[in-house]
PAZAPA-4460 file (N, C-alpha, C; in steps of 0.05 Angstrom, whole numbers, plus 32768, in hexadecimal, padded with zeros to 4 digits):
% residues 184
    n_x    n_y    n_z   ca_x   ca_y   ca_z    c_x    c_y    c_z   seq   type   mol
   849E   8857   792F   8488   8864   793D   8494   887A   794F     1      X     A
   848A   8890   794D   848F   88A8   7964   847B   88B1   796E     2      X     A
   8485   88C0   7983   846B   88C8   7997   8468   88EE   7989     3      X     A
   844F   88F4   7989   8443   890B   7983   8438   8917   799F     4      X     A
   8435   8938   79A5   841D   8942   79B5   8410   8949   79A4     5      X     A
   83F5   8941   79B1   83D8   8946   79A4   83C9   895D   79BC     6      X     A
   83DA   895F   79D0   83C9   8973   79E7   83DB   897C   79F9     7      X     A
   83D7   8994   7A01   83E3   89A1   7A1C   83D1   89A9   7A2B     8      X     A
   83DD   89AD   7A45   83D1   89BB   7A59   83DC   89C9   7A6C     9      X     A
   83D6   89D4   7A7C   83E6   89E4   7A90   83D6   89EF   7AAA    10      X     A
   83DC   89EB   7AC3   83D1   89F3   7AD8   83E2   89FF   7AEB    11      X     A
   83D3   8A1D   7AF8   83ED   8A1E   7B0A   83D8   8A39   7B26    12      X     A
   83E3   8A2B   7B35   83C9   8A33   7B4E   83CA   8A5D   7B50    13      X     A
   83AD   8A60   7B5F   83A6   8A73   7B53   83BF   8A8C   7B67    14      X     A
   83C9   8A8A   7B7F   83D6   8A9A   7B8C   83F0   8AA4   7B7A    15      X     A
   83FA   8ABA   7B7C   8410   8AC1   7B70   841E   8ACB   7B8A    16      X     A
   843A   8AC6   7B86   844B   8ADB   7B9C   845E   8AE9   7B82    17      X     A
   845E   8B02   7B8C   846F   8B15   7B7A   848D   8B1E   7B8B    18      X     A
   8498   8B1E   7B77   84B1   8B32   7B82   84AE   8B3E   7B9C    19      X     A
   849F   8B55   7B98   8493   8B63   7BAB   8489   8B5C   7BCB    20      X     A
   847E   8B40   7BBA   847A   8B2D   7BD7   8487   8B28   7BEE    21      X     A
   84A7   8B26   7BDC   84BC   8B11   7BE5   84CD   8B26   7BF9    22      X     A
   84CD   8B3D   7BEA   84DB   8B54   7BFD   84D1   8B54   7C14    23      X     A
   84B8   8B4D   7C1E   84AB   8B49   7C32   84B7   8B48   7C52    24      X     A
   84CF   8B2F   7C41   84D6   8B19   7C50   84EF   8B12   7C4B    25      X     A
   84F7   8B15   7C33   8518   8B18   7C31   852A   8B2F   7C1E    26      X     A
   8544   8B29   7C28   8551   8B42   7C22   8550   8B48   7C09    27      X     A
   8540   8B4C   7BFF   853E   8B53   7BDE   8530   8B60   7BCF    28      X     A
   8530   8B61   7BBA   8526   8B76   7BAB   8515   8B70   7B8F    29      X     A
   8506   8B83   7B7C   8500   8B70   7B6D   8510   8B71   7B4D    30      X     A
   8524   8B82   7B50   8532   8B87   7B3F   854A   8B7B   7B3C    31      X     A
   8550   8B72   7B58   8571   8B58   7B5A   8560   8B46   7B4F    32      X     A
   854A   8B37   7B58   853B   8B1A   7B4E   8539   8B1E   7B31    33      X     A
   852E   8B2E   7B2D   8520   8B35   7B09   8543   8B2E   7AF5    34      X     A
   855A   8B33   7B08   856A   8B41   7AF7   857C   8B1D   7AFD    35      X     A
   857A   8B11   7B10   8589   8AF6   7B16   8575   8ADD   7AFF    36      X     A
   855D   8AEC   7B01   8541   8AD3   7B03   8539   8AD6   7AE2    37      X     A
   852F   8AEB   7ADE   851F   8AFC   7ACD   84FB   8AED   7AD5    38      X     A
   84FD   8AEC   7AED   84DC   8AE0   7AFB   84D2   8AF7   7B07    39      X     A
   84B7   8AFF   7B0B   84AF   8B1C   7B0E   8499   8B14   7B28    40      X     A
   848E   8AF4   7B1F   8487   8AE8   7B34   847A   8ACD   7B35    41      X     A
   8471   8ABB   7B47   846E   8AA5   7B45   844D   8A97   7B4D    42      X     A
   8449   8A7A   7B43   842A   8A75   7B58   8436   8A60   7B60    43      X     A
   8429   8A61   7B80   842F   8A51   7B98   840A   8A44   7B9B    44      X     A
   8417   8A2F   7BA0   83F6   8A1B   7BAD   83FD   8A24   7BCD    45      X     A
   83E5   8A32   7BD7   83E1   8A2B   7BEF   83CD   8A16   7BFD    46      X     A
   83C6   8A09   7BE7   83AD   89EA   7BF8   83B5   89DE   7BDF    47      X     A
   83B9   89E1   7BBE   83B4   89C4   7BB4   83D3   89BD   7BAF    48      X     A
   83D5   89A1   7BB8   83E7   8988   7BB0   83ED   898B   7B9A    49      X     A
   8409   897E   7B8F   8411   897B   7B7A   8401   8964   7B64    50      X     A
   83EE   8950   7B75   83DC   8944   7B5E   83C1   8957   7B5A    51      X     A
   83C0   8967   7B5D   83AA   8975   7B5D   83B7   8987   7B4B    52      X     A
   83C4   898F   7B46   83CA   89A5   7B30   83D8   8993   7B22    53      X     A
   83EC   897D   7B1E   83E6   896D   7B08   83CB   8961   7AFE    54      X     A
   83BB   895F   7B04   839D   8954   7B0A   8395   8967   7AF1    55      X     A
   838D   8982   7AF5   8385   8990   7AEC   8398   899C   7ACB    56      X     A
   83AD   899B   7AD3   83BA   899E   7AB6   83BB   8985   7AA2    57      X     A
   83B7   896A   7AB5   83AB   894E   7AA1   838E   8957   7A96    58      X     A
   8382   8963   7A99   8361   895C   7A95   8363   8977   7A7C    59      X     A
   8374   8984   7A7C   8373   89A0   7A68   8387   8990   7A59    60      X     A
   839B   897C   7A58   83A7   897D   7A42   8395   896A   7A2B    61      X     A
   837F   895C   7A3D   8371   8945   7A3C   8360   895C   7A28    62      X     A
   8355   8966   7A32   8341   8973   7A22   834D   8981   7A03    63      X     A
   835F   898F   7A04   8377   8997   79F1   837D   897A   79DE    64      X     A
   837F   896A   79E6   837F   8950   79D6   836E   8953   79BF    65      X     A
   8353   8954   79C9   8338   8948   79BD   8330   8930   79CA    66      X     A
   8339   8925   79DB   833E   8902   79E0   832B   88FA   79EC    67      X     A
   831D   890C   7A03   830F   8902   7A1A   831B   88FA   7A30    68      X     A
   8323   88E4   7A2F   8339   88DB   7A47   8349   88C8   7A36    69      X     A
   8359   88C0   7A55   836D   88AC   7A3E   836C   8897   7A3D    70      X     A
   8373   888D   7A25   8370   8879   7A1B   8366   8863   7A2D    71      X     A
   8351   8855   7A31   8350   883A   7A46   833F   8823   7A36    72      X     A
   834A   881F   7A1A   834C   880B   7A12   8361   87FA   7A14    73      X     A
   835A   87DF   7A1C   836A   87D1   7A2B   836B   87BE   7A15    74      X     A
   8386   87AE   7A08   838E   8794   79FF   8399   877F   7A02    75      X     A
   8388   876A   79FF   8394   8752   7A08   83B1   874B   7A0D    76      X     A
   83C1   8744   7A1A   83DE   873B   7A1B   83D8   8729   7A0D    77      X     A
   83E5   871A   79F9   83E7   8703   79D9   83E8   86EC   79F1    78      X     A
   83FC   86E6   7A07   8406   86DC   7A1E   83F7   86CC   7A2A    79      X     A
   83E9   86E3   7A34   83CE   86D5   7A4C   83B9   86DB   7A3F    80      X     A
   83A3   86BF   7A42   838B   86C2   7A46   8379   86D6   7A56    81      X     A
   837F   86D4   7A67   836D   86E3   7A76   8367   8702   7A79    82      X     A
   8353   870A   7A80   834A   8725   7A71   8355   8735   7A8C    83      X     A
   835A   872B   7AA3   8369   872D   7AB8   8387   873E   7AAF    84      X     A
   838E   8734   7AA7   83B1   873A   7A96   83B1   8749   7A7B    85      X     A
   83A7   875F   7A80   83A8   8766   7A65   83BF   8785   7A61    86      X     A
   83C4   8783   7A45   83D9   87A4   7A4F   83C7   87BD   7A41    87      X     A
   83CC   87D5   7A57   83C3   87EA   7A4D   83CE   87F6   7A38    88      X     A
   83BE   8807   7A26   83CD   8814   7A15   83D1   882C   7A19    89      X     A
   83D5   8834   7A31   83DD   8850   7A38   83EA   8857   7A54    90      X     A
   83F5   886D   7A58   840C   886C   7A6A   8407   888B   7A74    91      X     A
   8408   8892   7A90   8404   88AA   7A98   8424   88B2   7AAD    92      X     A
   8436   88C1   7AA6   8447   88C7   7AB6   844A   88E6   7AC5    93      X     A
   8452   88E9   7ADE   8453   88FE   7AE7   846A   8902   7AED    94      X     A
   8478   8917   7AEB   849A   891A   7AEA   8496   8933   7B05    95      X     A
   849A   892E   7B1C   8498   8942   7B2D   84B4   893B   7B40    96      X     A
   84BB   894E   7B52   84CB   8956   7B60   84C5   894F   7B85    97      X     A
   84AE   895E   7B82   8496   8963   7B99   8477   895B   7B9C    98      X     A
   847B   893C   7BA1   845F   8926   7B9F   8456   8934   7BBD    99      X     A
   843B   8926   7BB6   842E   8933   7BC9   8436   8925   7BE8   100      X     A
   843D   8908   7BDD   8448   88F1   7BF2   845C   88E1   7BE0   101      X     A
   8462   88CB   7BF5   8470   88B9   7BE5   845E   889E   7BDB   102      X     A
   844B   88A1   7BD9   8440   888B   7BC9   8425   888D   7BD5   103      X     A
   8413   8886   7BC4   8415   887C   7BAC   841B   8893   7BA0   104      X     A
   8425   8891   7B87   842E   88A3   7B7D   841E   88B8   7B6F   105      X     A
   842E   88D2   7B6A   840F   88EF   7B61   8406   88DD   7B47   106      X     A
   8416   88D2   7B2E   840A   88C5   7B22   83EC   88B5   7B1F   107      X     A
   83F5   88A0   7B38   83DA   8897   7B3E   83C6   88A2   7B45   108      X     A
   83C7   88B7   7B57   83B1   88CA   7B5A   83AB   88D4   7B46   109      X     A
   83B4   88DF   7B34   83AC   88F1   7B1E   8398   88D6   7B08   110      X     A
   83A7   88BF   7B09   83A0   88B3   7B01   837D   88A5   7B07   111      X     A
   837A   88AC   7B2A   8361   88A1   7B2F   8351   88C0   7B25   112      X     A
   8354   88D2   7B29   8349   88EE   7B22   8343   88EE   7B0C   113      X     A
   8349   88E5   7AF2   8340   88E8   7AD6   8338   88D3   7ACD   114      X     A
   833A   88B8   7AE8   8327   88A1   7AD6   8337   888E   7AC6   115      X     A
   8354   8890   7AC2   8361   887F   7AA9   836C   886B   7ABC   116      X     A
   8358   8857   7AC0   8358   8840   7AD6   8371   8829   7AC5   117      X     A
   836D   882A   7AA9   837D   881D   7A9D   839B   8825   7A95   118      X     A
   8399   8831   7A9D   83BD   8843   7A99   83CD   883B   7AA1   119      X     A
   83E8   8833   7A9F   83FA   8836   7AB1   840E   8857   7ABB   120      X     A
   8406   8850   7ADA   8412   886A   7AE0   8426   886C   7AF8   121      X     A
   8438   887D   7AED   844F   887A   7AFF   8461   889E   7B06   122      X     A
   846B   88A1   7B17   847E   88B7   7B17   849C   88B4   7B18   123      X     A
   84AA   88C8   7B08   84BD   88CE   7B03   84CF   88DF   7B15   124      X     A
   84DB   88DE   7B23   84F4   88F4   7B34   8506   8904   7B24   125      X     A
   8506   891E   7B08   8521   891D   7AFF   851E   8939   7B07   126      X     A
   8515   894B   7B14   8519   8962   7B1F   851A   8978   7B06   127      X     A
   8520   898C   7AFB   8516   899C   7AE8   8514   898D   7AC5   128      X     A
   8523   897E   7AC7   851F   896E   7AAE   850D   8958   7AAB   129      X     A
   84F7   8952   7ABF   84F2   893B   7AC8   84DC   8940   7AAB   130      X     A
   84CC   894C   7AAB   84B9   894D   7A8A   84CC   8944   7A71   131      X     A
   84E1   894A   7A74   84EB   893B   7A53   84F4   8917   7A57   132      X     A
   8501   8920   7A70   8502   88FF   7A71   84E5   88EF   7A6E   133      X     A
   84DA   88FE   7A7F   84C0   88E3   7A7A   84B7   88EC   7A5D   134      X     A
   84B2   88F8   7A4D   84B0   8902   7A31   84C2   88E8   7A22   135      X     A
   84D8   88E5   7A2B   84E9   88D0   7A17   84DD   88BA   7A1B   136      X     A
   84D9   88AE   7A38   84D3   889C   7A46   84B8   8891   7A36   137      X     A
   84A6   8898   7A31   848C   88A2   7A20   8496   889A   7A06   138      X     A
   84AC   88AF   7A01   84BB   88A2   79DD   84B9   8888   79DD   139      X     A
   84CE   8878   79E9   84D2   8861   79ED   84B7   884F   79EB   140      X     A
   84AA   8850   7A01   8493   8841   7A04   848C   883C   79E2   141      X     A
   8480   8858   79D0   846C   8859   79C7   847C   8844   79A0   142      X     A
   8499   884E   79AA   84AD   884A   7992   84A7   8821   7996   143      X     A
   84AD   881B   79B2   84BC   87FC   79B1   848E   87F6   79AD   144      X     A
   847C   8800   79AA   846B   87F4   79A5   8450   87E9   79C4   145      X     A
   845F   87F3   79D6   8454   87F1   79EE   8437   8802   79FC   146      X     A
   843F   881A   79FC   841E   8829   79FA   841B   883A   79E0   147      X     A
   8405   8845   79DB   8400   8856   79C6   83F3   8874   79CE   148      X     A
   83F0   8876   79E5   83E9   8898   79EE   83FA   8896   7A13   149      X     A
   83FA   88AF   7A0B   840A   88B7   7A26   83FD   88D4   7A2F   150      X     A
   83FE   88D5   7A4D   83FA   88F7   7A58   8418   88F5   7A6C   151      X     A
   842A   890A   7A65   843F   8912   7A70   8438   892A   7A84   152      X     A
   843E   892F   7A98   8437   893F   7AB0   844D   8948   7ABD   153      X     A
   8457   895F   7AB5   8466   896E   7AD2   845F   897D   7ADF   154      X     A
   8464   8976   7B00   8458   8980   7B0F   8465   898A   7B2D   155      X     A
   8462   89A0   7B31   8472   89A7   7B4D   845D   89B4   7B5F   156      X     A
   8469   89B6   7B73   8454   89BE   7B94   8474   89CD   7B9D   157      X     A
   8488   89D8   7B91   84A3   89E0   7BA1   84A8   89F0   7BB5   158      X     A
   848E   8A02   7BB2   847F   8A11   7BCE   8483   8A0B   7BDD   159      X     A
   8478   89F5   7BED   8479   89E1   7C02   848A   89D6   7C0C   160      X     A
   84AB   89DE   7BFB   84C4   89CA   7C05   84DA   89E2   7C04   161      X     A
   84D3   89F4   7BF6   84E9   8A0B   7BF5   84E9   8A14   7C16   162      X     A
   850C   8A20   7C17   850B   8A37   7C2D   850C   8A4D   7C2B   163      X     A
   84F4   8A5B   7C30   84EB   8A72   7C24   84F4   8A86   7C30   164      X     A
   850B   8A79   7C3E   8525   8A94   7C4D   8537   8A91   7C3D   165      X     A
   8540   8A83   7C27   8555   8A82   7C1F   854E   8A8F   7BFC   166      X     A
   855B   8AAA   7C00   8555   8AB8   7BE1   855D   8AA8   7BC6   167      X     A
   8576   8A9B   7BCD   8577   8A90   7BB7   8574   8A7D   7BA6   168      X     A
   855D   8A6F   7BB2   854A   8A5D   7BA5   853A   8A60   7BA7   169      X     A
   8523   8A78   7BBE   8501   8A6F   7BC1   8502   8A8E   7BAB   170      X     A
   8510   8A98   7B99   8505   8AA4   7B87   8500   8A97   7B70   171      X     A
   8508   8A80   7B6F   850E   8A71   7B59   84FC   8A5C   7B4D   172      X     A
   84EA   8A58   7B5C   84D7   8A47   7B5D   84BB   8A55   7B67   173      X     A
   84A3   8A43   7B5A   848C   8A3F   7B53   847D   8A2B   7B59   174      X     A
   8466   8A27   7B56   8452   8A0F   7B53   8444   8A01   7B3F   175      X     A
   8441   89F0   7B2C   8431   89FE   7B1A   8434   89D5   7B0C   176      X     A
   8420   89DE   7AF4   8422   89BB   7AEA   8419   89C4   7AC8   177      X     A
   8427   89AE   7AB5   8425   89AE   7A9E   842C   8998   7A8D   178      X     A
   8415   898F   7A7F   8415   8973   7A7D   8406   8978   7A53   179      X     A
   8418   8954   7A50   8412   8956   7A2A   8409   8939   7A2D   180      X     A
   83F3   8936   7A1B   83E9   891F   7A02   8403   8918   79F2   181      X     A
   8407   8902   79F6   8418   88F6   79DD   840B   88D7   79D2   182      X     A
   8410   88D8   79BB   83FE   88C3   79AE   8412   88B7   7994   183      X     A
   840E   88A0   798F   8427   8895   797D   841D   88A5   7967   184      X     A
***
């Protein structure tokens, strides 16, 4: 069994800062950045959270699916009786850098926002690679037989944590969220 995307999505807030911007405020130009970066310019959230633009790139990859939402058919554990204990067949991960807090996690929010009450949802810490890991992570699940649809979510707010005195990283970064359907 392998995992497939059946949907994408992508969200990324509506403000841009440009090059141009940046000269504003630091010693630079837009032709050193273009030429270190090849970035011409970026979008910054000034009010929404990083579950909020994961939020919104879940519900477009959702739609890109065909799916509706995800999966919240629930099956019995063979184990237990009780309808109490049962396992989901689907799994929502958010691979972010920059949660909005430390818990509950953007996962869970995103998770109360689209309704997939039956999901299991969790976040990931792996910083620019953090979408492939949870992408494998997803492999795994869907290979050893454990869920059968997944929404993978990366998501950053880096706006909010950069020092936007220091040239050589607040050109380097963005805001923005992009999330896949995977389905065995």
């Amino acid at each position: 069994m392998t995992a497939r995307i059946i949907g994408i999505g992508a969200y990324a807030p509506e403000q841009v800062v440009t090059n141009q911007d940046l000269t504003k405020f630091l010693d630079t130009n837009d032709a050193w950045i273009r030429e270190r970066t090849g970035i011409g310019a970026r979008h910054v959230s000034t009010s929404e959270g990083t579950s909020a633009l994961a939020t919104e790139a879940a519900k477009r990859a959702i739609a890109d699916a065909g799916i509706g939402a995800l999966s919240s058919d629930v099956s019995p554990n063979s184990n237990v009786s009780s309808s109490v204990h049962s396992r989901p067949s689907s799994t929502l991960v958010v691979a972010t850098s920059s949660p909005d807090r430390a818990f509950p996690s953007a996962a869970a929010d995103v998770q109360g926002a689209i309704g997939a009450k039956h999901a299991v949802a969790f976040d990931i810490t792996a910083a620019c690679s953090g979408f492939i890991y949870a992408l494998h992570i997803v492999q795994g699940f869907i290979q050893a037989g454990i869920y059968k649809t997944a929404l993978i979510i990366g998501a950053e707010t880096l706006s909010k944590v950069l020092d936007w005195t220091d040239r050589s990283s607040c050109i380097l970064f963005g805001d923005g969220a992009g999330a896949a359907v995977v389905r065995a």
